[in-house]
C-alpha positions in Angstrom: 67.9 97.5 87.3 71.1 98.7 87.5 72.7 102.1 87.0 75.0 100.9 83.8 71.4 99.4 82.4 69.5 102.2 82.8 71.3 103.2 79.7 71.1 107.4 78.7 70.4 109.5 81.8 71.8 107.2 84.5 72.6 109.7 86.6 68.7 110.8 87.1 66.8 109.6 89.9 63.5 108.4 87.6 61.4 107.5 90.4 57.7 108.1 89.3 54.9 108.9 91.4 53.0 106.1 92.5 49.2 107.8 91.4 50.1 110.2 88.5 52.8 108.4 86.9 55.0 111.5 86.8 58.6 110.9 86.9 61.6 112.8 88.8 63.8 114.3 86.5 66.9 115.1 89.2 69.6 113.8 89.8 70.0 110.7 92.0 71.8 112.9 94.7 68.5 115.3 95.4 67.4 113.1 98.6 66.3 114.5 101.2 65.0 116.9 98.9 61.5 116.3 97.2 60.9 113.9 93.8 60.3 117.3 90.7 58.7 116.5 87.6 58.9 118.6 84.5 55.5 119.6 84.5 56.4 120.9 87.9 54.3 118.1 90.6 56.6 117.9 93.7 56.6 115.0 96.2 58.1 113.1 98.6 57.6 109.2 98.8 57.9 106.2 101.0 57.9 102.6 101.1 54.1 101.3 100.2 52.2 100.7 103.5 50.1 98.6 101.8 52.8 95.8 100.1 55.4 97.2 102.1 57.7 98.6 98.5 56.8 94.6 97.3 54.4 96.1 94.7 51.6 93.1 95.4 48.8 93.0 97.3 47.2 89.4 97.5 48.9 88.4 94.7 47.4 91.4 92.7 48.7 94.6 91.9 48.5 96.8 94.5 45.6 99.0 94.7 48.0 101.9 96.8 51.0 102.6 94.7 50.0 100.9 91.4 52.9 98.6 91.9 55.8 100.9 92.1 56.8 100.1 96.1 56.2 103.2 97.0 53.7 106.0 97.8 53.0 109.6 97.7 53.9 111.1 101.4 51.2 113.4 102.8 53.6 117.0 103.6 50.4 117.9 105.7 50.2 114.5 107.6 52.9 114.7 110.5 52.2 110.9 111.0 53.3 109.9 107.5 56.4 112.6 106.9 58.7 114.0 109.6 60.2 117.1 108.0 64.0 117.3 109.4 
């Protein structure tokens, strides 16, 4: 979906969070900076390393990030997020 389609608040960022549904209320320019939802859950994401940001799995939903491409990012996992 497009910018233009997105319709009122185009200029958010929207992502949600692949387990809680919560959804990033900044602006699209907050990168590298972490997702913020108004009832305050902060978190960084990545593409899905089950269906790779597809949002399938064996031509299911995937089980990982409910179908949203991408994950949560583990802050405490140096594997998974390389602070800069």
């Amino acid at each position: 979906m497009s910018a233009l389609e997105r319709g009122q608040g185009k200029d958010l960022c929207g992502r949600v969070h692949g387990t809680t549904g919560a959804e990033c209320y900044l602006p699209d320019t907050h990168f590298p900076r972490p997702h913020q939802s108004l009832n305050g859950l902060s978190w960084h994401d990545g593409l899905c390393t089950t269906c790779a940001g597809g949002g399938t799995h064996h031509s299911a939903l995937c089980p990982t990030c409910n179908g949203t491409g991408f994950e949560p990012v583990d802050l405490t996992d140096p594997t998974t997020y390389q602070p800069r």
